[in-house]
C-alpha positions as CSV (number, residue, x, y, z in Angstrom):
1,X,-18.0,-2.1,-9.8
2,X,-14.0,-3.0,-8.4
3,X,-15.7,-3.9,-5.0
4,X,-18.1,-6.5,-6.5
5,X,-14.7,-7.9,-8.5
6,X,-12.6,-7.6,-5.0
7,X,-15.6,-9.7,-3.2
8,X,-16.1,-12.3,-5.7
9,X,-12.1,-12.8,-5.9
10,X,-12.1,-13.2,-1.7
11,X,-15.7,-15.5,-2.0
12,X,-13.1,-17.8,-4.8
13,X,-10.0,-18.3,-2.1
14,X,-8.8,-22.0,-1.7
15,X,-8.5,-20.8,1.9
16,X,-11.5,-22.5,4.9
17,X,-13.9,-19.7,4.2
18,X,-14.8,-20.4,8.4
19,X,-11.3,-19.6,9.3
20,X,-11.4,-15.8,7.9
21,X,-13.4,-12.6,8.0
22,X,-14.1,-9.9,5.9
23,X,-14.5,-6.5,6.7
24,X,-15.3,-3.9,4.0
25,X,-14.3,0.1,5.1
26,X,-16.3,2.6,3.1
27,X,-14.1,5.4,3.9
28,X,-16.8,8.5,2.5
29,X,-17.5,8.0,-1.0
30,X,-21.1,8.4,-2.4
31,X,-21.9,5.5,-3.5
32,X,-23.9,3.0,-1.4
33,X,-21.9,-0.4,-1.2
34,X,-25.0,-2.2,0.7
35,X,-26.4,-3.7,-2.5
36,X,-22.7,-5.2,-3.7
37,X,-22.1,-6.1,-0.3
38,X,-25.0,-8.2,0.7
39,X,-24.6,-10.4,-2.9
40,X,-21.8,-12.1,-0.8
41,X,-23.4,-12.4,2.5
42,X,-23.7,-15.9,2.1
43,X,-20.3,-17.0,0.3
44,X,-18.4,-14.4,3.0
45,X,-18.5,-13.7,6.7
46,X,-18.8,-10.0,6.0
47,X,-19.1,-6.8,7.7
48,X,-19.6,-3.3,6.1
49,X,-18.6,-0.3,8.0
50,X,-19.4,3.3,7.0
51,X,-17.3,6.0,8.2
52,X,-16.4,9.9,7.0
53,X,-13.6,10.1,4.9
54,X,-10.7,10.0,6.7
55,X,-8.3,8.7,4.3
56,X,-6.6,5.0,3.7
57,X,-5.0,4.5,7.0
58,X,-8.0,5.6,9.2
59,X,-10.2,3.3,7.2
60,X,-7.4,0.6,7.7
61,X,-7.3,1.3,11.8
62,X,-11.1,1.4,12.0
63,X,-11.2,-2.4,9.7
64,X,-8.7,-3.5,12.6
65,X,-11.0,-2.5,15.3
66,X,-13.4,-5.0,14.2
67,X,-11.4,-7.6,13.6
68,X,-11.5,-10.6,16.0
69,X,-8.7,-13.2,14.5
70,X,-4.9,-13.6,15.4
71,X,-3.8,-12.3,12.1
72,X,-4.5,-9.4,9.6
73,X,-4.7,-9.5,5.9
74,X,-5.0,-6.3,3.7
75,X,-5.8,-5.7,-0.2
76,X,-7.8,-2.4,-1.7
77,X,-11.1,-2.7,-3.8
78,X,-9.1,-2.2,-6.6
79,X,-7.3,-5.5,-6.5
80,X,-8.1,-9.3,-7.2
81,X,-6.3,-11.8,-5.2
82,X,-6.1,-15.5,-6.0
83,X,-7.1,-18.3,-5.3
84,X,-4.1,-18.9,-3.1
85,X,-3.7,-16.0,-2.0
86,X,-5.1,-16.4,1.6
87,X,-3.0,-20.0,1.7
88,X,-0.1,-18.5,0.9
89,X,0.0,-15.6,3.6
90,X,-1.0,-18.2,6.3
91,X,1.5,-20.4,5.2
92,X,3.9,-17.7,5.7
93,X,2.9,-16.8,8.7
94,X,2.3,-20.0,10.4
95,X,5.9,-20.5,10.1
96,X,7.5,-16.8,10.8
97,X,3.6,-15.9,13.1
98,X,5.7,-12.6,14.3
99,X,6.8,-11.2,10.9
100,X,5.1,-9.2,8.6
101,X,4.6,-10.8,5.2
102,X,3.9,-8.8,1.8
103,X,2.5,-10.5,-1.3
104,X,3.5,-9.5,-4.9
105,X,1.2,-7.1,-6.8
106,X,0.8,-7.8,-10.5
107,X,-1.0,-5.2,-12.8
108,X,-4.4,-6.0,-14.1
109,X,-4.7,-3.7,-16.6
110,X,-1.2,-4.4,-19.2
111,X,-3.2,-1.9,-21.9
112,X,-2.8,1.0,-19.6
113,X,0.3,2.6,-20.6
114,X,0.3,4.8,-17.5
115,X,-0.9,1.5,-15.2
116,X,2.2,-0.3,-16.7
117,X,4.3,2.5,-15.3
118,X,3.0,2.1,-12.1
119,X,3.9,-1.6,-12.1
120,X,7.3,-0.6,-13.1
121,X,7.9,1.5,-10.5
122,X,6.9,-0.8,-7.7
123,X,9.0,-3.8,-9.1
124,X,11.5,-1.7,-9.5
125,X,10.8,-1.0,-5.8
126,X,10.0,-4.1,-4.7
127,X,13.6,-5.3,-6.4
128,X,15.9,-3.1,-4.7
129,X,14.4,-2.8,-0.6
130,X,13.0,-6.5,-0.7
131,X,16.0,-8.4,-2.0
132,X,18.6,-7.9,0.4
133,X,19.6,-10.6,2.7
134,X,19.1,-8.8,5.7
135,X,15.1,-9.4,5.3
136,X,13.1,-6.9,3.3
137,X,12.4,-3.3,4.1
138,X,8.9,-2.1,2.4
139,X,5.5,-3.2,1.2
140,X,2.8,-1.6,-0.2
141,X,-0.8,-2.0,1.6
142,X,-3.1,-3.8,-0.8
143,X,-0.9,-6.8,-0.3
144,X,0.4,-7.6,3.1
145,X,-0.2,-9.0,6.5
146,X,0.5,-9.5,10.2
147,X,-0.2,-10.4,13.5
148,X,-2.6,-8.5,15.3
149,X,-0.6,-8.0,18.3
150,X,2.1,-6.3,16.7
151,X,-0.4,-4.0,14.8
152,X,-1.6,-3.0,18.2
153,X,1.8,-2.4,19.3
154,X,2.6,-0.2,16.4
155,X,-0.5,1.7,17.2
156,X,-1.7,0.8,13.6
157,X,-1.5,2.7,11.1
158,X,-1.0,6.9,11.2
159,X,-4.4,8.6,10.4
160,X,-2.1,11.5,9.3
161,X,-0.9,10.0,6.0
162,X,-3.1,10.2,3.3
163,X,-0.4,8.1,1.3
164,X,3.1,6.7,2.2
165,X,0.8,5.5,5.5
166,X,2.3,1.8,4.4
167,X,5.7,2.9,4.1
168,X,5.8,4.5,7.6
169,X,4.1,1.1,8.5
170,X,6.9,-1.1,7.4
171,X,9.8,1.8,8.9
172,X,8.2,2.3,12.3
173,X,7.8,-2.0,12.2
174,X,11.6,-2.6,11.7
175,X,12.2,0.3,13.9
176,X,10.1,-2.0,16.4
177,X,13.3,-4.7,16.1
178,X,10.1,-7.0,13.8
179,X,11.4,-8.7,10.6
180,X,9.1,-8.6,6.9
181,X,9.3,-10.9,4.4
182,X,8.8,-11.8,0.8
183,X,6.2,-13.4,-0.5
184,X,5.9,-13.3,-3.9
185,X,4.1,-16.8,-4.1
186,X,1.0,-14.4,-2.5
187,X,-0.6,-12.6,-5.7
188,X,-2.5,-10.0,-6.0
189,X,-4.1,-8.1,-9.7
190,X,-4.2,-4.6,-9.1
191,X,-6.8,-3.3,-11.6
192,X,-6.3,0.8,-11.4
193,X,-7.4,2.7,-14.0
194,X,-5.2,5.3,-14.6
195,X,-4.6,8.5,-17.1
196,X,-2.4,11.0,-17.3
197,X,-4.3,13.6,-15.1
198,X,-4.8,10.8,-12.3
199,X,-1.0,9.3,-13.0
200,X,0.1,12.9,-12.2
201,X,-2.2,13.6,-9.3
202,X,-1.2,9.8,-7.9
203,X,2.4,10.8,-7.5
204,X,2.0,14.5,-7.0
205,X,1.0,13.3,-3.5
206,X,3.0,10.2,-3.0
207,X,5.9,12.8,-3.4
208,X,3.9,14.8,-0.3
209,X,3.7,11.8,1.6
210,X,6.6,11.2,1.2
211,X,8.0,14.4,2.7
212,X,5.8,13.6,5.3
213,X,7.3,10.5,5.7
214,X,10.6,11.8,6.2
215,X,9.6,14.4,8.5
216,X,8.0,11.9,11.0
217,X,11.1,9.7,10.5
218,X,13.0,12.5,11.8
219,X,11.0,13.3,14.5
220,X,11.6,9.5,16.0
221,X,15.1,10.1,15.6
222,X,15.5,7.7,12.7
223,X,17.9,10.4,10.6
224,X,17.0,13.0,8.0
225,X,16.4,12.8,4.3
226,X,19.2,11.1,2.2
227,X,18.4,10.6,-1.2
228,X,19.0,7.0,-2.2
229,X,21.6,7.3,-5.1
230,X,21.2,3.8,-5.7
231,X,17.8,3.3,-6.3
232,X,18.0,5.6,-8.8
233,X,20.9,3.8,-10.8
234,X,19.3,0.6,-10.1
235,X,15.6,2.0,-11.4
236,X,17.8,3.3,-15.1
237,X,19.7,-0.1,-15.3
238,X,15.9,-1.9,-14.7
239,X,14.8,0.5,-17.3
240,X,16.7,-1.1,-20.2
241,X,15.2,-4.4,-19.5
242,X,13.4,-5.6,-22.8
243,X,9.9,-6.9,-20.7
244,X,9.0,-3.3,-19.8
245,X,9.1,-2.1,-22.9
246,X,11.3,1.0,-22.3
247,X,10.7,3.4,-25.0
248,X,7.5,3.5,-24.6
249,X,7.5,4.3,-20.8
250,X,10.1,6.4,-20.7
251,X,8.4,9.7,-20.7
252,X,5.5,8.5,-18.4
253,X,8.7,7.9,-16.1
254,X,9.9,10.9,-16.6
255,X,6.9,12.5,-15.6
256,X,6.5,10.0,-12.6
257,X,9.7,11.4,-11.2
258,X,8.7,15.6,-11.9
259,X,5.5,14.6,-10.1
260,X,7.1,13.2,-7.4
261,X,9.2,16.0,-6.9
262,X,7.0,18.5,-7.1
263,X,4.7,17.0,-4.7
264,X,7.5,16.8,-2.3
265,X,8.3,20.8,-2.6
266,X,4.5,21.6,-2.2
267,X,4.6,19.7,1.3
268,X,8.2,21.0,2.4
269,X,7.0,24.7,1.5
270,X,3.2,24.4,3.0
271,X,4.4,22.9,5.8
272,X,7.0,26.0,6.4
273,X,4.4,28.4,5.7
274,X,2.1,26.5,8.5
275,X,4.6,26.4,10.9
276,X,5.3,30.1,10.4
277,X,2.2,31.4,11.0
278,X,1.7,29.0,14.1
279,X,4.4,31.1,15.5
280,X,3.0,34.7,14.4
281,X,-0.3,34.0,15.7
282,X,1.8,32.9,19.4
């Protein structure tokens, strides 16, 4: 099972295993993870928590809660760090403690042409908001972390997202005046199986959460939906380049991008249709 793979990559970190905790959230699911979890109890100091599903960012807020150190350091059970991987964060954050630090994420699975995409996309991503000298702008969950304290002052994650809850992270963080940076020392094999009913599903509701996303940044008065022209031309220049192996993922792109979209219309027009019969039934 991922988990077991997840564990026995955090039991293998270079890192003083007295010096970190882990804390396993089993956010619903029917599987029971007591069995996978208690094969570490002696390599990890580790704590399972069992909650109703309430999607990524509750499990993430309720993880938190239990947490007792200065620092925070997130990864999914889909993902293998190394070795170094602790090292590297604390490094980081030993010398910037009030930034927030992402890792790089590296696909584990290179024989998945729809995983491959996937990794596309987020170095695509991770190339365009992360490169900028004025610090970097967005990181995705199963690689990051930060100090406690400004976690709390964020108010953690929002239980409302049931994806894009990182990127609201990282916006509402820089909205906060905090800087993010870089870390592509800190790696991370993300290990998601993926075909193309799951690929579409996947971005059918990143492109909701995204909508949400945009809504909510409205709300705080951060400005309203622009699309970003030059991601887009910097995502078909990146396309060309011979390591991703273009041909070949060009339609899974191309589907990528109608998934998106249409998950992005679904929210915009279910959310009117909500919000118009919240104001019949007044």
């Amino acid at each position: 099972m991922q988990l077991a793979e997840c564990l026995n990559s955090l039991a293998a970190l270079t890192y003083p295993h007295d010096r970190f905790a882990v804390i396993v959230v089993a956010d619903g699911g029917e599987m029971p993870l007591t069995a996978i979890v208690d094969r570490f109890a002696r390599e990890l100091d580790l704590t399972l928590i069992t909650q109703a599903r309430a999607g990524p960012a509750a499990a993430r807020n309720t993880g938190v809660a239990r947490a007792k150190g200065n620092f925070l350091a997130f990864t999914d059970d889909d993902c293998q760090p190394q070795p170094d991987w602790l090292q590297k964060l604390g490094a980081r954050l030993e010398a910037t403690p009030a930034r927030l630090i992402g890792g790089r994420t590296l696909n584990g699975l290179s024989d998945n042409p729809y995983s491959a995409a996937s990794q596309f996309i987020l170095d695509s991503v991770y190339s365009y908001y992360n490169s900028g000298a004025d610090g970097a702008r967005f990181f995705a969950s199963n690689n990051l972390a930060m100090p406690v304290e400004g976690f709390h002052t964020l108010g953690g994650f929002d239980p409302s997202f049931r994806t894009s809850e990182d990127r609201d992270l990282c916006d509402r963080w820089l909205q906060h005046g905090y800087r993010m940076t870089y870390a592509p020392e800190a790696i991370v094999y993300h290990s998601h199986q993926l075909t193309l009913r799951n690929f579409w599903r996947q971005h059918f509701n990143y492109g909701r959460g995204a909508f949400r996303f945009h809504q909510m940044r409205a709300r705080r008065g951060a400005g309203h939906l622009r699309p970003d022209l030059k991601f887009y031309m910097s995502l078909l220049h990146a396309s060309f380049l011979k390591e991703y192996r273009q041909i070949r993922l060009f339609p899974i792109l191309a589907l990528w991008q109608v998934a998106n979209i249409t998950g992005f219309l679904w929210e915009m027009t279910t959310g009117r249709k909500a919000s118009e019969r919240l104001l019949t039934a007044a």
